[in-house]
TIGUMAR-909523 format. One record per residue: z, x, y of N, C-alpha, C in turn; residue in three letters. Coordinates in steps of 0.001 Angstrom, whole numbers, plus 524288, in hexadecimal, padded with zeros to 5 digits. Example, Ala and Ser with C-alpha at 12.3 -4.5 7.8 and 13.67 -1.06 7.14 Angstrom:
<recs>
81E78833867E9C681E788300C7EE6C81E78833907F31CALA 81BA8832327F73681BE4835667FBDC81EBE832648001ESER 
</recs>
This chain:
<recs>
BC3B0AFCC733B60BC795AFF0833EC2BC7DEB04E633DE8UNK BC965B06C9341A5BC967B0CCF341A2BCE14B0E4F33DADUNK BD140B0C2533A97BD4EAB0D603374EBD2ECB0D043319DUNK BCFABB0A6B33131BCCF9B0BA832BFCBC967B10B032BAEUNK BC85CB1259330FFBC583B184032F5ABCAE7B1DA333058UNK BCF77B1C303310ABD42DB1F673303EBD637B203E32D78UNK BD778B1AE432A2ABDC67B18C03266CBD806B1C8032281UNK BDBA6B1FDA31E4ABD902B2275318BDBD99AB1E3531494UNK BDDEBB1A013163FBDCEAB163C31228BD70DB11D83117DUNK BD740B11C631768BD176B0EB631691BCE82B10773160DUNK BCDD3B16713177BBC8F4B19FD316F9BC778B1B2631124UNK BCC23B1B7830EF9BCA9BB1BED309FBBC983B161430715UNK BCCFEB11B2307B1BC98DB0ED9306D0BC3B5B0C993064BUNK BC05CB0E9830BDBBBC4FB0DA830D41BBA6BB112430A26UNK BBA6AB167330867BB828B194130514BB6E3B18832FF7FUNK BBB7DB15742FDF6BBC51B12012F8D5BB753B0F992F7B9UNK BB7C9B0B3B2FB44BB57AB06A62FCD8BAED3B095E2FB3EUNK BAEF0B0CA42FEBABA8E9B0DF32FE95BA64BB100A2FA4FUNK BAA3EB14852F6E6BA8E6B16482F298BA949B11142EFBEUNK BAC58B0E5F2EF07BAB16B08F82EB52BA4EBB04FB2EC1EUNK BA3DEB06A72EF1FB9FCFB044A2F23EB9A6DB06172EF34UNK B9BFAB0BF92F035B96D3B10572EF56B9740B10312E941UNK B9C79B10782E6F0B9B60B0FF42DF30B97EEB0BC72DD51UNK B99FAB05F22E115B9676B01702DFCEB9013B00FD2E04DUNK B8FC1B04B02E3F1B891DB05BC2E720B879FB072E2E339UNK B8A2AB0B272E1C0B87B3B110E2DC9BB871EB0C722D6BCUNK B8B94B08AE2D60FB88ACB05DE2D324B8688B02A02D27BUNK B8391AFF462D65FB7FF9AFD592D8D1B79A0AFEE32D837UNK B7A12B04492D9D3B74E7B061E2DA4AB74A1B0A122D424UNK B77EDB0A892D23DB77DAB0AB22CC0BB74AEB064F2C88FUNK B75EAB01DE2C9B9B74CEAFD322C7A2B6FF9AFCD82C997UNK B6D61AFC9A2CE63B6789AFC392D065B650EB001D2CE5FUNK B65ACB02442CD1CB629BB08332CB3FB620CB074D2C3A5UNK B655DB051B2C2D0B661BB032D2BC3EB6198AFE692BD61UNK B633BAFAF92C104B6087AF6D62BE9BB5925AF9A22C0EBUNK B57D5AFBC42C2BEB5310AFD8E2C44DB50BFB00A42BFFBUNK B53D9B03ED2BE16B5291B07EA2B8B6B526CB02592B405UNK B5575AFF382B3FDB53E2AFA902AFFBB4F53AF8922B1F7UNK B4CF8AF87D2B5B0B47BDAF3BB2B8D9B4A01AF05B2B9C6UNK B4F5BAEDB62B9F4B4FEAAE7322BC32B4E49AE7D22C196UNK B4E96AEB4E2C410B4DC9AED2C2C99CB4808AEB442CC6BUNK B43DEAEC362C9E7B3DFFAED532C8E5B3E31AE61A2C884UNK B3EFEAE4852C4BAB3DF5AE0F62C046B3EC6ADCFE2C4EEUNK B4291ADCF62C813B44BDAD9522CAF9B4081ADAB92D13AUNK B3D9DADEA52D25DB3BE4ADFCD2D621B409EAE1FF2DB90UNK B4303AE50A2D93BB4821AE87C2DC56B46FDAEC8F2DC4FUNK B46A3AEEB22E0F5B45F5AF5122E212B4B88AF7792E2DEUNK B4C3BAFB492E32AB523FAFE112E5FBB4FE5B04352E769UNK B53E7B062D2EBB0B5283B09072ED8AB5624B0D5F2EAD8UNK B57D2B132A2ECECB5BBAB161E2EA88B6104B13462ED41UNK B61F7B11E62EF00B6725B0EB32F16CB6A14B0AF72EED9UNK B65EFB08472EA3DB679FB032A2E796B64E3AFF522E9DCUNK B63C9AFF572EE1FB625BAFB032F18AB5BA0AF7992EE6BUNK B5D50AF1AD2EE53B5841AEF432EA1FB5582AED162EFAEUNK B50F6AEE102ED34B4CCDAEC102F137B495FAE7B52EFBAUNK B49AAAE2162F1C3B4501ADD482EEB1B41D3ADB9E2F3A4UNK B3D8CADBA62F173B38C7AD9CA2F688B3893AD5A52F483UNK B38C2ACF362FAD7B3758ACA2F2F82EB3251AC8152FAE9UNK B2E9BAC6F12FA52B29CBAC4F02FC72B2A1DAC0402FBFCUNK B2879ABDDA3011FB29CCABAD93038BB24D1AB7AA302DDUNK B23BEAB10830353B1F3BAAF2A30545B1D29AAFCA30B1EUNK B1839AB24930BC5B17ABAB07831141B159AAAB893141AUNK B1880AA6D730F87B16DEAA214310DCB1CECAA14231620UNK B217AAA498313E2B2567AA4323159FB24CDAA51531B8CUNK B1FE8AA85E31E9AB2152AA94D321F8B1F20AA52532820UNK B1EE7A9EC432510B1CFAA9C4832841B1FC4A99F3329FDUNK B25E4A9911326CFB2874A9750328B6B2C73A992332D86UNK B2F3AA952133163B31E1A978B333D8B34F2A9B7433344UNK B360EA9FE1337F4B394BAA386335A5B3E00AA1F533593UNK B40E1A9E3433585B4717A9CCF33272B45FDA9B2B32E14UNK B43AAA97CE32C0FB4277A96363294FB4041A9A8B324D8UNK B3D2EA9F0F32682B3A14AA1E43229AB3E97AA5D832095UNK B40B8AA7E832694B461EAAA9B3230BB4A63AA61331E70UNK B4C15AA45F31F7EB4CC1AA04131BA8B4B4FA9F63316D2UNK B4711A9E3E3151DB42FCA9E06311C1B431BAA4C530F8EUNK B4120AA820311E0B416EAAD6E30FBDB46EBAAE1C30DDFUNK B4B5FAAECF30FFAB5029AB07230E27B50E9AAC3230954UNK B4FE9AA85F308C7B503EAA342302FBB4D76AA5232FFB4UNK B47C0AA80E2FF24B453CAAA8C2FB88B4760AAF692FA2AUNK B486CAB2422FDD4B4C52AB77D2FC42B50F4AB5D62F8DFUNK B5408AB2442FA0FB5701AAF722F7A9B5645AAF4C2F2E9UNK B5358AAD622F02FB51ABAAA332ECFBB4F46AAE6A2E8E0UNK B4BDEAB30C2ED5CB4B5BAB6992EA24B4F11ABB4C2E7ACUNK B5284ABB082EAEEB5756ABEC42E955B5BF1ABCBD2E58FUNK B5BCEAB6FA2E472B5E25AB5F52DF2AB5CD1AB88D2DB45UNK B573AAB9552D902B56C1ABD592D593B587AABF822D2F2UNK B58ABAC3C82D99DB5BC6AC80C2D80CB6113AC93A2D89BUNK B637DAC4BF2DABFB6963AC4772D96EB6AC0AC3382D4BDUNK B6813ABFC32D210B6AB5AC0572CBDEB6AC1AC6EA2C919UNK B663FAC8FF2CAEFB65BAACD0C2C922B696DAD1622CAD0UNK B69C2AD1AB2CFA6B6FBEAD4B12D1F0B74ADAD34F2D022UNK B7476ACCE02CE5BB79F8ACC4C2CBECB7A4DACDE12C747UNK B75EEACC5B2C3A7B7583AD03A2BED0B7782AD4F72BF29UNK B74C0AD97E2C125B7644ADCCD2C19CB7C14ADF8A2C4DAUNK B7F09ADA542C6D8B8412ADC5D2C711B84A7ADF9F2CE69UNK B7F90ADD922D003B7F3DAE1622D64AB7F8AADDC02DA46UNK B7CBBAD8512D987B7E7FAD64D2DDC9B8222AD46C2E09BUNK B86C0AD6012DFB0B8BD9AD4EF2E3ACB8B80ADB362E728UNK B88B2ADDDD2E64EB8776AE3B42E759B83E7AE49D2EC99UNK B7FBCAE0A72ECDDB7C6BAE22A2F041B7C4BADCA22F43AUNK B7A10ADF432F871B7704ADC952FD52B71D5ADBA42FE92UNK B6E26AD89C3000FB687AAD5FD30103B674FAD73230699UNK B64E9ADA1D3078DB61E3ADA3D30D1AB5BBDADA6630B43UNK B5980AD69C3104AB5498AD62430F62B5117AD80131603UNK B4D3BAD9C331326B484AADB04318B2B455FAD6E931968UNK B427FAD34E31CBEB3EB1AD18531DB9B39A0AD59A31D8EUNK B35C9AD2C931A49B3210AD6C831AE9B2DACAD38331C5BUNK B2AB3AD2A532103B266AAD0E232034B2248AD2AC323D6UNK B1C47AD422321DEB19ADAD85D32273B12D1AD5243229EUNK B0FAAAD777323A4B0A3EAD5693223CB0981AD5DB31AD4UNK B0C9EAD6CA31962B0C55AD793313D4B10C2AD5F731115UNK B15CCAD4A9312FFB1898AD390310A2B1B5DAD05E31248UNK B1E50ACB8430FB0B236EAC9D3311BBB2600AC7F030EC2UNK B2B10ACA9630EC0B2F77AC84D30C9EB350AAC9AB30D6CUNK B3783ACCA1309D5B3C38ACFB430BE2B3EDEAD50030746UNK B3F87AD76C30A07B422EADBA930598B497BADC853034CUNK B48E3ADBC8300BCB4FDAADADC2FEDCB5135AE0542FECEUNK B55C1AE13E2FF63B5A62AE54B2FF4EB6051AE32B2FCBBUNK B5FD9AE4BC2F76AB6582AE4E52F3D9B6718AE8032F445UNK B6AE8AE9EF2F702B6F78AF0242F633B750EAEDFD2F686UNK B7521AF26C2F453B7BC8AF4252F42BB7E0EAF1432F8F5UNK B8244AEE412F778B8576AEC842FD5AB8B05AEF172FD2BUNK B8AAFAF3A82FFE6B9075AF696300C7B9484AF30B30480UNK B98D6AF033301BFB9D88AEEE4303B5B9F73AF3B3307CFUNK BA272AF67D30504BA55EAFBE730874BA469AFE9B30BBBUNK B9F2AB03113070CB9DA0B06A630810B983BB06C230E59UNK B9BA9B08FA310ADB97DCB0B183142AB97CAB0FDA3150DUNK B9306B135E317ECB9128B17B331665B965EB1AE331B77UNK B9598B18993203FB992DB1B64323B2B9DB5B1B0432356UNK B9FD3B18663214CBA610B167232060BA717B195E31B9BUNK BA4C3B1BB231684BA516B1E3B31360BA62EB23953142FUNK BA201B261B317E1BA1C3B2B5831B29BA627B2C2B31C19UNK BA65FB283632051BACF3B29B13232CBB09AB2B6732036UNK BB21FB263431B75BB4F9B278C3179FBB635B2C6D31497UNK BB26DB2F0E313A4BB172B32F63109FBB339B37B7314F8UNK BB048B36A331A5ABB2BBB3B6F31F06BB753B3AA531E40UNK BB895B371E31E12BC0CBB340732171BC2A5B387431CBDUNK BC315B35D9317E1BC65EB3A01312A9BC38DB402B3132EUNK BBE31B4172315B2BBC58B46CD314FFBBFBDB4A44319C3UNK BBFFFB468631E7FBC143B498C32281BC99FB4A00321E5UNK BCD2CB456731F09BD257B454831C36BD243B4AF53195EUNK BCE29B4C2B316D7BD06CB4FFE312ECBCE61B5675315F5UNK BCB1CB55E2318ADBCA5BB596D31BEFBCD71B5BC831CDEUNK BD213B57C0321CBBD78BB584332517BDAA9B5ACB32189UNK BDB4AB568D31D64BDF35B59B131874BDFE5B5FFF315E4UNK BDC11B61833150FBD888B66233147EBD9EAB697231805UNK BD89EB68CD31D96BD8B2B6BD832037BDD4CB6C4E322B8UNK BE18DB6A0B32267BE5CEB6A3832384BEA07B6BC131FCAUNK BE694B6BC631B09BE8C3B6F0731689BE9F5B7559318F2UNK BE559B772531948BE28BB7B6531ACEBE51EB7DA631E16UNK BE765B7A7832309BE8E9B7B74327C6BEF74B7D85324AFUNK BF130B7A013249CBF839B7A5D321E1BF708B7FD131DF6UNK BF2F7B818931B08BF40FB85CF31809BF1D2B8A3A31BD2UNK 
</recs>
């Protein structure tokens, strides 16, 4: 509603919200960066990018691809499955997986098939435009203030 981008109580709320968001990120990608400088990262076959974001390639049989396609998606997402337990013990170990989200690519190529995983950060709050605003809303408040200081003297 257009009253949450008015009200300074929600605005600042939402600002809250987001910086709480962004401390958790910061220690998030603290922790990926520790566990990579240790090798569990490597060891486990996890890449990450500068973002935090973990990257796992799963290769697939291409016996899989005879079967029907309901059936083969099916079958593929149960092996992904199966292969991403893993590394959920290992995210719970480490205290991150209530932290992140799984998106996957289909990849399949004259050379390859399987799928590529994506672990990142899952921001509750924080979003990038709703933050902006925030930061304008209190930049452009103290502006007025300021300059109406200015004006009265």
């Amino acid at each position: 509603m257009i009253v949450d981008y008015l009200n300074p109580a929600l605005v600042f709320k939402s600002l809250k919200e987001g910086l709480d968001d962004l401390a958790s990120f910061s220690r998030y990608r603290k922790i990926i960066f520790e566990l990579e400088a240790a090798g569990k990262l490597t060891a486990l076959g996890l890449y990450h990018d500068d973002d935090g974001n973990l990257y796992l390639g799963v290769n697939l049989n291409p016996e899989l691809l005879l079967y029907s396609d309901t059936s083969q998606e099916t079958v593929e997402l149960k092996l992904i499955g199966e292969k991403m337990n893993k590394y959920n013990d290992f995210l719970t170990k480490e205290g991150i997986l209530d932290a992140v989200t799984v998106d996957y690519d289909r990849v399949k190529d004259g050379e390859y098939y399987g799928y590529v995983l994506q672990i990142k950060y899952n921001f509750k709050k924080y979003r990038r435009s709703k933050f902006v605003y925030d930061i304008c809303y209190f930049l452009a408040i103290a502006s007025l203030i300021v300059g109406g200081i200015f004006i009265i003297l």
